[in-house]
KOLDO-989850 format. One line per 3 residues: number of its first residue (from 1); for each residue x, y, z of C-alpha. Coordinates in steps of 0.02 Angstrom, whole numbers. Layout:
NUM> X,Y,Z | ...
This chain:
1> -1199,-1140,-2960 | -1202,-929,-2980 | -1254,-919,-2804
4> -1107,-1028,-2732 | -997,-928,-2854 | -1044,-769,-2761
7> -1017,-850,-2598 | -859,-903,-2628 | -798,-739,-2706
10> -866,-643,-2550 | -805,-772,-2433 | -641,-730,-2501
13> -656,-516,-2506 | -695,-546,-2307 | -560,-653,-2279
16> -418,-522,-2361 | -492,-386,-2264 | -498,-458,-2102
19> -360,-386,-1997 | -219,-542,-1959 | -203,-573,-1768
22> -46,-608,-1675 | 7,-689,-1504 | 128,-662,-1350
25> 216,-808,-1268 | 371,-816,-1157 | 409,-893,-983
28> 409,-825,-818 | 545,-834,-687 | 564,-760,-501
31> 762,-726,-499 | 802,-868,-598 | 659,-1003,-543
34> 508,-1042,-646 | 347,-953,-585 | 185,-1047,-616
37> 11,-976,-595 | 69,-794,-630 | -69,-676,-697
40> -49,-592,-876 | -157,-475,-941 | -166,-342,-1085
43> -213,-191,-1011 | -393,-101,-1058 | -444,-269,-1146
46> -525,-419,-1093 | -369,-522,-1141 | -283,-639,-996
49> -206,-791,-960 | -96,-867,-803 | 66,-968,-826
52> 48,-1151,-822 | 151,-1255,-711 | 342,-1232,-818
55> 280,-1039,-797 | 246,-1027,-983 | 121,-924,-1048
58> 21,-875,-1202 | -99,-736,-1273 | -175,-778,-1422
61> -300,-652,-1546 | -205,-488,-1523 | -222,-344,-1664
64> -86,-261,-1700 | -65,-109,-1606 | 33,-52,-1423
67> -7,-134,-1275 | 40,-124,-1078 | 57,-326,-1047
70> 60,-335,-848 | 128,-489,-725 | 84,-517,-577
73> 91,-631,-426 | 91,-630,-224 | 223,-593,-176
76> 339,-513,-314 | 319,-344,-387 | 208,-327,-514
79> 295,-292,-686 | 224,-179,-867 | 302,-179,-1009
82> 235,-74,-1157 | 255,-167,-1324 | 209,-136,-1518
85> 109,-300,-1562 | 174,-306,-1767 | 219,-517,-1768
88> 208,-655,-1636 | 320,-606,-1509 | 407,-699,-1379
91> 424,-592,-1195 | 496,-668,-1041 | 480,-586,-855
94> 587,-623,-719 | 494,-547,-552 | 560,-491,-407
97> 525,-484,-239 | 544,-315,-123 | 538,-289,76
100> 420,-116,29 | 281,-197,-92 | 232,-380,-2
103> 32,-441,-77 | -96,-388,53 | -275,-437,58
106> -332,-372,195 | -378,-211,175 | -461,-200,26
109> -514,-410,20 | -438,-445,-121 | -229,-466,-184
112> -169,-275,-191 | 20,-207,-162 | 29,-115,7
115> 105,13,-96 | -66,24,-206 | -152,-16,-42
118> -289,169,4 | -261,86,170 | -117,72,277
121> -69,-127,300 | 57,-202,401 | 145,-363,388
124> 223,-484,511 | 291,-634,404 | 329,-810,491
127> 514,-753,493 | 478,-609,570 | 406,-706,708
130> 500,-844,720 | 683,-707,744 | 569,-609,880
133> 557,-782,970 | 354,-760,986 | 288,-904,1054
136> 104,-869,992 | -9,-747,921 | -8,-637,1066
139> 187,-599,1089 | 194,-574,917 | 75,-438,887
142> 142,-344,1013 | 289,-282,870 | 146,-201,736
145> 124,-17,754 | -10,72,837 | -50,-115,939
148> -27,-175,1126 | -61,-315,1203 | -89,-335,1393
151> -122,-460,1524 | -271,-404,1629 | -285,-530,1758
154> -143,-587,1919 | -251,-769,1914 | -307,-822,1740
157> -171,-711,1635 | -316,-663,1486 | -255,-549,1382
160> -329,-412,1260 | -272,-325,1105 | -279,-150,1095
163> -281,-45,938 | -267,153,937 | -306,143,1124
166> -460,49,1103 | -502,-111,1177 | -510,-297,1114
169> -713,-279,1106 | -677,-147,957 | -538,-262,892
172> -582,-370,749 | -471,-549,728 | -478,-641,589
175> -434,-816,537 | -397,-829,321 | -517,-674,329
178> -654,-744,424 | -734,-685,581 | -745,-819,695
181> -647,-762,833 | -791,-776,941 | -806,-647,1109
184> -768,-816,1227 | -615,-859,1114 | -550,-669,1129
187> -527,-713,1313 | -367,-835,1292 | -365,-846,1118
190> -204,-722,1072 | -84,-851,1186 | -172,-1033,1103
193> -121,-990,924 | 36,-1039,895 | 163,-964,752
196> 217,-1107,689 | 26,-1088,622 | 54,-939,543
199> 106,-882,397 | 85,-695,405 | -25,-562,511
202> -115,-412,424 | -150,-268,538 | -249,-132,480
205> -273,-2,620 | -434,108,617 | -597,115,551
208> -541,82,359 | -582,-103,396 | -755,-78,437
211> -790,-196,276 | -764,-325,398 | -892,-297,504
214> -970,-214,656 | -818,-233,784 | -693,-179,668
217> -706,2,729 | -509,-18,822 | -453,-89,668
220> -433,-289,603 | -315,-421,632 | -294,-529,482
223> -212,-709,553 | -163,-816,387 | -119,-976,420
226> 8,-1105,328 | 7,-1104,132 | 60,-1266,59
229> 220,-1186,-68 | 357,-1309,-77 | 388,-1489,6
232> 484,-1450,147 | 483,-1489,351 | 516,-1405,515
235> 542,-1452,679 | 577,-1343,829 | 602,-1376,1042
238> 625,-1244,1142 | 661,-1223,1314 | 626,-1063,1426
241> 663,-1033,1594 | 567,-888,1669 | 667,-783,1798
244> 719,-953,1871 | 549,-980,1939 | 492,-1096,1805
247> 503,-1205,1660 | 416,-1209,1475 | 432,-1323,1348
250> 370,-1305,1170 | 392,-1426,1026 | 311,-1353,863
253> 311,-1468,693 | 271,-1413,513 | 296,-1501,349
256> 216,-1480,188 | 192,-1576,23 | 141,-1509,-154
259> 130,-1603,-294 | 245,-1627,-472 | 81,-1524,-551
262> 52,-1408,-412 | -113,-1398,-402 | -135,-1498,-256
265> -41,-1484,-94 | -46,-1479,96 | 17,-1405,243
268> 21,-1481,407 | 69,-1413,581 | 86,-1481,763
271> 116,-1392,931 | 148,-1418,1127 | 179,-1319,1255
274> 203,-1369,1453 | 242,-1215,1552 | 219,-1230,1744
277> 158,-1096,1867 | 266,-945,1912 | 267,-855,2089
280> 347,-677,2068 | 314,-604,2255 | 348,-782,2339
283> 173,-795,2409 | 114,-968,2329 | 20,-885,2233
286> 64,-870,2036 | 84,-722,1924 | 84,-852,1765
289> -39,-983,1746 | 15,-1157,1710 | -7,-1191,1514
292> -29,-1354,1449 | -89,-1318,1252 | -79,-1450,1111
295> -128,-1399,943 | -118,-1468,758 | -214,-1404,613
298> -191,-1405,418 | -220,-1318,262 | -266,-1418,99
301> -276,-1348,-65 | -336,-1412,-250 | -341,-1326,-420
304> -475,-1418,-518 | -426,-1349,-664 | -309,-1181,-701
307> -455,-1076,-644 | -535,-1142,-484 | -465,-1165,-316
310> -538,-1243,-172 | -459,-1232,-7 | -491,-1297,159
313> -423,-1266,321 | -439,-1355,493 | -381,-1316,661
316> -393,-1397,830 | -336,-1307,983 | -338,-1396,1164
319> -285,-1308,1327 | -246,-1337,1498 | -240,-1162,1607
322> -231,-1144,1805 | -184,-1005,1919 | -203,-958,2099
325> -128,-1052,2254 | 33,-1178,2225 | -34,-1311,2295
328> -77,-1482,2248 | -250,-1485,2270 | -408,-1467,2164
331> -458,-1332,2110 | -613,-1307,2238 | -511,-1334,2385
334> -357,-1180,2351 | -392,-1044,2454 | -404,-958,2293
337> -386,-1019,2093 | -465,-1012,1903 | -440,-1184,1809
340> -510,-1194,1636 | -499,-1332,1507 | -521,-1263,1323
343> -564,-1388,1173 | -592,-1282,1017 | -612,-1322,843
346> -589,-1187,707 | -609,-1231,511 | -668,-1144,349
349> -687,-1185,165 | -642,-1079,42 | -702,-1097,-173
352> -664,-970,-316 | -686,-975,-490 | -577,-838,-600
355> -696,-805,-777 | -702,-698,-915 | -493,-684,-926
358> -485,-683,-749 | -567,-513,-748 | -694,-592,-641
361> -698,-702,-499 | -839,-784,-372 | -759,-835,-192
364> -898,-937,-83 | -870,-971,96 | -916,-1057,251
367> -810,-1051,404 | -851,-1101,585 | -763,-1119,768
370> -838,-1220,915 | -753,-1190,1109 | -818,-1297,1253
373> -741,-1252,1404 | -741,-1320,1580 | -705,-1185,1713
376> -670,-1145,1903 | -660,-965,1985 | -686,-978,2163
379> -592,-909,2337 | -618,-1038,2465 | -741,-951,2625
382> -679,-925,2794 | -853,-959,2883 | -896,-1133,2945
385> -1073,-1131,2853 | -1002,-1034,2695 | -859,-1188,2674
388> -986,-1331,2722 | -1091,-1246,2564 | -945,-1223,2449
391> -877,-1401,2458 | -1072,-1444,2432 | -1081,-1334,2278
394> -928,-1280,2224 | -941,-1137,2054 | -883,-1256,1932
397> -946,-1188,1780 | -979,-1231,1585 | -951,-1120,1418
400> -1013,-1142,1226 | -980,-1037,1088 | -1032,-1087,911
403> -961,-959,791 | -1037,-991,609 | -990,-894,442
406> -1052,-920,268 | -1051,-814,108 | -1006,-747,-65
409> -887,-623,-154 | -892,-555,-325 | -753,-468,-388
412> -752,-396,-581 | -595,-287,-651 | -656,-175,-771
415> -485,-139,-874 | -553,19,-978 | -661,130,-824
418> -660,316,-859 | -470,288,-927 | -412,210,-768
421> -466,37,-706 | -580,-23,-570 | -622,-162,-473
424> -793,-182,-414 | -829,-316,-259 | -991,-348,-176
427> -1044,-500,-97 | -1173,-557,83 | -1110,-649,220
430> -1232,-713,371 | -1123,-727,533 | -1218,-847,696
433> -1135,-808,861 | -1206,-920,987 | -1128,-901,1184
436> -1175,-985,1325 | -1077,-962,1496 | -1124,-1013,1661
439> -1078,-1042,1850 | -1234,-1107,1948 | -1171,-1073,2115
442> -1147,-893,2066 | -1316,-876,1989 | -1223,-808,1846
445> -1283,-840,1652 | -1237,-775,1484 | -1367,-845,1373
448> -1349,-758,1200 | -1347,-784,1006 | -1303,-643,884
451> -1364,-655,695 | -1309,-553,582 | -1345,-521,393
454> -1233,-414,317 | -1197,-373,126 | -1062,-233,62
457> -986,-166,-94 | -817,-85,-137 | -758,16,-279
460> -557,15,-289 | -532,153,-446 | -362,174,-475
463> -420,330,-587 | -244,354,-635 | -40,288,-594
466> -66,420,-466 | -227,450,-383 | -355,278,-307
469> -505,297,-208 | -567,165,-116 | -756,178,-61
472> -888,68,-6 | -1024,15,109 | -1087,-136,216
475> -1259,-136,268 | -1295,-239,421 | -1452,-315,502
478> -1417,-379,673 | -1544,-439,792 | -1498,-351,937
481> -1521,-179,848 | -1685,-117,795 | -1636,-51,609
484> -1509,-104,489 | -1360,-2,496 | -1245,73,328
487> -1076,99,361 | -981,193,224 | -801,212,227
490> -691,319,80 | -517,316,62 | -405,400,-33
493> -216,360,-108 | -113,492,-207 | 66,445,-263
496> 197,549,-309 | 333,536,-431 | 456,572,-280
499> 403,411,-194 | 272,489,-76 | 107,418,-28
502> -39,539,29 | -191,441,121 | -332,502,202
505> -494,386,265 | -677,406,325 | -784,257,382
508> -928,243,527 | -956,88,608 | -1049,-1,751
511> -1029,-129,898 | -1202,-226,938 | -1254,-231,1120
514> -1187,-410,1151 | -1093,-479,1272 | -876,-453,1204
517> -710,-549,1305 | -713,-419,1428 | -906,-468,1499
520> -847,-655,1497 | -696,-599,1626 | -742,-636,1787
523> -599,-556,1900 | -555,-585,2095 | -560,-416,2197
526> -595,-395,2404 | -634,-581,2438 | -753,-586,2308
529> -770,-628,2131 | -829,-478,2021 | -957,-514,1872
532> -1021,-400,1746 | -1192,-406,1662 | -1277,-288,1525
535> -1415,-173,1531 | -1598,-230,1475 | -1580,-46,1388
538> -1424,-65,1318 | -1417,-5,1114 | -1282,-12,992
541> -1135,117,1000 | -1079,210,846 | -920,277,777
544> -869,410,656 | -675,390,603 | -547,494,528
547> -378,465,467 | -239,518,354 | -36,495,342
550> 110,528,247 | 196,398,177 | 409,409,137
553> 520,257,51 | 660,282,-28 | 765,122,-126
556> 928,89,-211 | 1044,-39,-258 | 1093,-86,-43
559> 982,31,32 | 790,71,80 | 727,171,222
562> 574,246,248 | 417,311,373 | 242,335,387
565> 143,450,506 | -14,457,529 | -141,531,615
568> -310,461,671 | -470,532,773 | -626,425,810
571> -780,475,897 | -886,344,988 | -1060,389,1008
574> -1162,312,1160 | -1021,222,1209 | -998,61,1317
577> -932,75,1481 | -925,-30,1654 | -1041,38,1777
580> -1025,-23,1973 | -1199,-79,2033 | -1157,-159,2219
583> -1141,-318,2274 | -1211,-461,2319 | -1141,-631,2416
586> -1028,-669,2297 | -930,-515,2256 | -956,-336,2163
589> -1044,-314,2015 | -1050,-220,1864 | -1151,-165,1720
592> -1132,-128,1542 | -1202,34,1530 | -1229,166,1372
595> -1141,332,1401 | -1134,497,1306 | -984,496,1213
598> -791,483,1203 | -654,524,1097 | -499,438,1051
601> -376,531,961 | -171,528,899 | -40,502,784
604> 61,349,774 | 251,356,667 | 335,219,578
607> 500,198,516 | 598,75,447 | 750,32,337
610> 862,-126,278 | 1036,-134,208 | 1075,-245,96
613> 971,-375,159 | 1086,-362,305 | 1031,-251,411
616> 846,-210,462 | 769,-80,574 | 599,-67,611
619> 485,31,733 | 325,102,788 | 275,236,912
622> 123,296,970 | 40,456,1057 | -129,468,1087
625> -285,506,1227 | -424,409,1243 | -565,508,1367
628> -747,496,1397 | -837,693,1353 | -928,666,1515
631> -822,582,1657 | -898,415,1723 | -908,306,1868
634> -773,147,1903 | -746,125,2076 | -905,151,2180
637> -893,312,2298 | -736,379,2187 | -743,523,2080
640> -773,466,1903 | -651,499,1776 | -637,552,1595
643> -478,434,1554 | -490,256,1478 | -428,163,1635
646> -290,37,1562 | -253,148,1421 | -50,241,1393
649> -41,390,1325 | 121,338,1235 | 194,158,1183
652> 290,85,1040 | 415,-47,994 | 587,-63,893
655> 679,-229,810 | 847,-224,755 | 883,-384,647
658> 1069,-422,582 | 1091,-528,466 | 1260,-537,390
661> 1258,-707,289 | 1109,-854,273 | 1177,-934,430
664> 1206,-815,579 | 1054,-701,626 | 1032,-589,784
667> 873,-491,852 | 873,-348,959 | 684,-302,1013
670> 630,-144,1111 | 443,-133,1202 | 378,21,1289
673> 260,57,1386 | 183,227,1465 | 107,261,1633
676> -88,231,1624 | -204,246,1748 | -303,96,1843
679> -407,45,1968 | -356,-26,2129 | -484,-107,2227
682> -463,-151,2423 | -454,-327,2500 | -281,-380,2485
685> -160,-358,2632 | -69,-226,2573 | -220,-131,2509
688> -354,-62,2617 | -439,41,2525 | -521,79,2347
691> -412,189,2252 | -351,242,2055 | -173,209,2015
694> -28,287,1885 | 70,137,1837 | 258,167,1799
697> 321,172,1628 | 434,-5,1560 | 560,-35,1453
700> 571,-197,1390 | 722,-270,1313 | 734,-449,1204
703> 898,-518,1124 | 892,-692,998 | 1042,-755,899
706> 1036,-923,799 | 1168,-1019,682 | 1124,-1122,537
709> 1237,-1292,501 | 1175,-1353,337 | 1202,-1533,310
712> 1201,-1531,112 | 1222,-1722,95 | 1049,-1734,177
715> 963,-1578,105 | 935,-1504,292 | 966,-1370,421
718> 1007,-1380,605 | 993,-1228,686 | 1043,-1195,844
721> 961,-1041,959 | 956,-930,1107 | 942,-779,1193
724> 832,-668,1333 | 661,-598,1358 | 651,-449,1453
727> 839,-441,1484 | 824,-316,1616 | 672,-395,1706
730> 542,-237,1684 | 433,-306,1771 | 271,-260,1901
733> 339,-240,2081 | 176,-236,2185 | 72,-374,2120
736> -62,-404,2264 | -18,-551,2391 | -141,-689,2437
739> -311,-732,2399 | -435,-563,2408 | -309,-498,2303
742> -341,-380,2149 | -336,-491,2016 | -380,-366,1885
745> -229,-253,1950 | -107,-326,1838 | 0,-219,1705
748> 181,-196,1583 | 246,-351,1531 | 165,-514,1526
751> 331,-602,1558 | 469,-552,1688 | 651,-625,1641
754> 669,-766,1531 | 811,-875,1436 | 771,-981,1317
757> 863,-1101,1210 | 824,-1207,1080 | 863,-1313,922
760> 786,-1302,727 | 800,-1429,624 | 719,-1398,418
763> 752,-1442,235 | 849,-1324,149
């Protein structure tokens, strides 16, 4: 009885000296609308909750004391309130959004403000597309600073993206942030994804993305499909005539459906496109393939409970292309033509599980894209024996590419590090890149699989309001290099109190000796057909990259306005480049050769500002060289040159939107492009002998307007739309005539002239 006496009396002395506990509650808007899933967190504790589906939330076990209590959410600017914890207390947030500080994940792989971002990020939102009247993934990218893309062949039209005057091959693409835009895709692959698939595009130029992986020395290219938000639908037709020459029709669906709960929904998308062949000298041949694409894809997405989230996402591209002779005729009988018949499916699954007051978080993986392809490149002979053996054996040819991704990420906030915060991410990926291309006739094969095992880590310290470093490494063991490789990279964010962002970044990098899009391209030139193959003593090249920029943005009530320049340098050790080896009786041929080294250096200035929502200006401009140290060989019995061949000096882009109410909008867009130099090879009637090229500079103006009706009785929008591409017709005036033409001599815009005109209809 004395001893349960004594337990109760000290039961009770701990009881009146433990320290009462309090909570925070409130409710969470975004101007005016309930905000579920919203993140809340006490600062340097372990403390942390997310809003439930009314956007309520509630913190429970707090000691009384101050606190910074901080809200966040893609999307909407992240708010902190400091508050004296002395009772319960209720606290409500309303968010808001702001054109300057959109979510990005890109560049650091996990949800940061581009103003927090230590690297530079660019956006291009679905509206931003769909008012620049981009058709697909290539015309749109085209409007991101520091990027070009170009159309590098008169038959086939495949295109490449170019970053900081380097190539597609050093150009990473990226579906939902995984790597399985394989080298065969990166052929055609910019012109088969269509926008209505898209949600937004990150770009990150330069070697600060070498997280990514071994090509990301250019930069990355971040393509993030559909997110299922709201229930809503959209359905679009438009028609575009090109220069008179041709038609193209697209019809492009979306619709989406969440549920009462949210945490399940779905996100479905449809397109077509018919677009017949265009003849821009009148010598039956084309300058723009015939496209026949249909696509449809969608994005599903479950919360099993408030923290887990498992996404998947599915894709399935088809495509029709053929170029050459006008005539109506298969393929092996036009005196000259490429036909190729694309099927590829794309997919990836996505889990994560947010712990420990969502200061931790586990993201597993496993993404994949299969392309089978059916292909003709062939010139029909002039010789008796040559035809009787090309009807015989015509070079019909097959492709594979199995792209395969699977992995894990581990990211852990630590809320008290050093009196800042930091969030540590590591996790291993194992990437399968399996290619198989080949033409019988031609003798010509492409027979290889790339593995790669790669594992990195990041530190993002934000070791004060002012001052982050971002630094890292990814160690990667590929099997066609001898020794795993580390690539650091370091960057470096300091903000100042007069809205001024100072960045600098370091990172090395690699590209494998493998076989990229522009080994895959097999191009027409004197009567022949040109192939490339790679050396047996090919080795990896290696970069070292520099950058740093100034960042200005200024805000008030109607007005914000701003600009970033930066500067950039990268040095490519033992670098790739296209050696000519001869010929044989098919055509020339060309090796992928190691050289010494090249350089390719410049700055590249931003600037943009919006008025009241009303009016937004936005544009990008670029100087820069790109040059071998020791001058190489491109055109056998030429001198060899230092310059990249394909490669401006100077380019950049402007868009002017206006935007006076919800209904009317207009878009005035602005492309240039500088003289480069190219090669010019002999064969074609007008060109008798081998020779380098400056191409003239373009100018290439774009005008949309649209008008929405809203039919409020039935909850929708008809919009109605038109306007030119290219108004001026910049266009190339010396395309090669007939069939030993130059295919490869091909340059400024992809598209001469074109009206279009179409009709939107969506729920409001």
């Amino acid at each position: 009885m004395i001893y349960r006496i004594i337990l109760i009396i000290l039961a009770s002395i701990q009881i009146s000296n433990a320290q009462e506990t309090y909570s925070i509650s409130g409710k969470i808007t975004a101007e005016g609308q309930l905000l579920p899933f919203a993140t809340v967190y006490l600062e340097t504790t372990p403390l942390g909750t997310a809003s439930n589906s009314e956007g309520n939330y509630k913190l429970d076990g707090i000691d009384s004391s101050t606190y910074t209590i901080v809200v966040s959410m893609t999307g909407y600017i992240t708010q902190r309130k400091k508050i004296n914890i002395k009772a319960n207390t209720v606290l409500n947030f309303d968010l808001k959004t702001e054109l300057l500080d959109e979510v990005v994940v890109t560049g650091t792989r996990t949800f940061k403000r581009k103003t927090n971002s230590a690297v530079i990020v660019n956006i291009l939102n679905s509206k931003n597309l769909n008012s620049l009247q981009a058709c697909n993934l290539s015309e749109g990218l085209k409007f991101q600073p520091g990027l070009r893309v170009e159309t590098d062949c008169q038959t086939c039209n495949y295109t490449q993206l170019r970053i900081n005057g380097l190539g597609g091959g050093y150009s990473q693409i990226l579906i939902n942030g995984r790597p399985i835009f394989s080298p065969l895709t990166g052929l055609y692959g910019l012109e088969q994804i269509p926008t209505n698939m898209i949600e937004r595009i990150e770009t990150i130029r330069g070697g600060g993305s070498s997280l990514y992986g071994s090509s990301a020395i250019g930069g990355v290219v971040n393509v993030i499909t559909k997110v299922p938000q709201t229930d809503n639908y959209d359905i679009n037709y438009t028609y575009q005539s090109i220069n008179g020459g041709a038609d193209d029709h697209i019809i492009s669906g979306n619709a989406t459906v969440v549920s009462e709960s949210k945490k399940t929904g779905i996100s479905l998308f449809i397109n077509n496109r018919n677009r017949d062949l265009y003849d821009h000298n009148d010598d039956n041949y084309s300058e723009l393939t015939t496209l026949k694409n249909n696509s449809f894809g969608a994005n599903f997405f479950v919360l099993p409970t408030e923290n887990q989230k498992l996404e998947v996402n599915f894709s399935k591209l088809n495509e029709y292309r053929y170029g050459g002779e006008m005539v109506d005729s298969p393929a092996y009988l036009t005196q000259q033509s490429e036909e190729r018949t694309h099927d590829v499916l794309l997919g990836s699954l996505d889990y994560q599980i947010n712990f420990n007051n969502d200061n931790s978080s586990i993201i597993t993986y496993f993404a994949g894209q299969q392309t089978d392809r059916d292909h003709y490149t062939g010139i029909f002979p002039d010789e008796d024996i040559d035809i009787q053996n090309h009807i015989t054996n015509p070079p019909y040819g097959t492709s594979k590419t199995v792209t395969l991704q699977g992995g894990f990420q581990f990211n852990h906030r630590l809320n008290d590090f050093l009196n800042g915060s930091n969030v540590l991410t590591f996790g291993s990926e194992y990437l399968v890149d399996d290619v198989v291309d080949t033409i019988e006739s031609y003798n010509y094969k492409i027979d290889q699989t790339t593995k790669n095992l790669g594992a990195f880590f990041q530190s993002d310290w934000e070791i004060t309001s002012k001052l982050n470093l971002l630094s890292g490494f990814r160690v990667d063991n590929n099997n066609l290099v001898d020794n795993p490789i580390i690539s650091p990279r370091f960057s470096l964010l300091y903000k100042s109190e007069s809205n001024i962002q100072l960045r600098a970044t370091w990172s090395t990098g690699f590209r494998a000796p493998q076989a990229f899009d522009t080994d895959l391209h097999i191009a027409f030139a004197g009567g022949g057909v040109s192939r490339v193959s790679l050396d047996d003593d090919l080795i990896e090249e290696r970069s070292n990259s520099f950058s740093a920029s100034i960042n200005y943005d200024k805000s008030s009530e109607n007005f914000i306005a701003g600009f970033t320049l930066e500067g950039f340098y990268t040095r490519l050790k033992d670098v790739f480049y296209l050696n000519p080896i001869g010929e044989d009786n098919f055509g020339q041929l060309f090796e992928k050769q190691n050289g010494d080294a090249a350089v390719v250096k410049g700055i590249t200035l931003e600037a943009r500002a919006n008025y009241k929502k009303k009016v937004q200006l936005e544009a990008g401009f670029t100087i820069q060289t790109s040059e071998f140290e020791t001058a190489v060989e491109t055109i056998e019995g030429l001198s060899p040159k230092n310059e990249f061949l394909r490669t401006p000096n100077q380019y950049g882009f402007a868009t002017l939107s206006i935007m006076p109410n919800e209904k009317f909008n207009t878009n005035l867009n602005y492309v240039y492009t500088g003289d480069m130099l190219l090669a010019h090879f002999e064969g074609a009637p007008e060109q008798t002998v081998n020779e380098y090229k400056t191409t003239p500079t373009f100018h290439e103006f774009s005008w949309r307007s649209s008008y929405l009706f809203e039919l409020d009785n039935l909850n929708t929008g008809l919009e109605i739309f038109g306007g030119i591409k290219n108004i001026f017709n910049s266009y190339q005036n010396d395309f090669d005539t007939g069939k030993n033409r130059d295919s490869n001599y091909v340059y400024g815009p992809g598209m001469p002239r074109t009206f279009f005109i179409g009709l939107r209809v969506k729920s409001l």
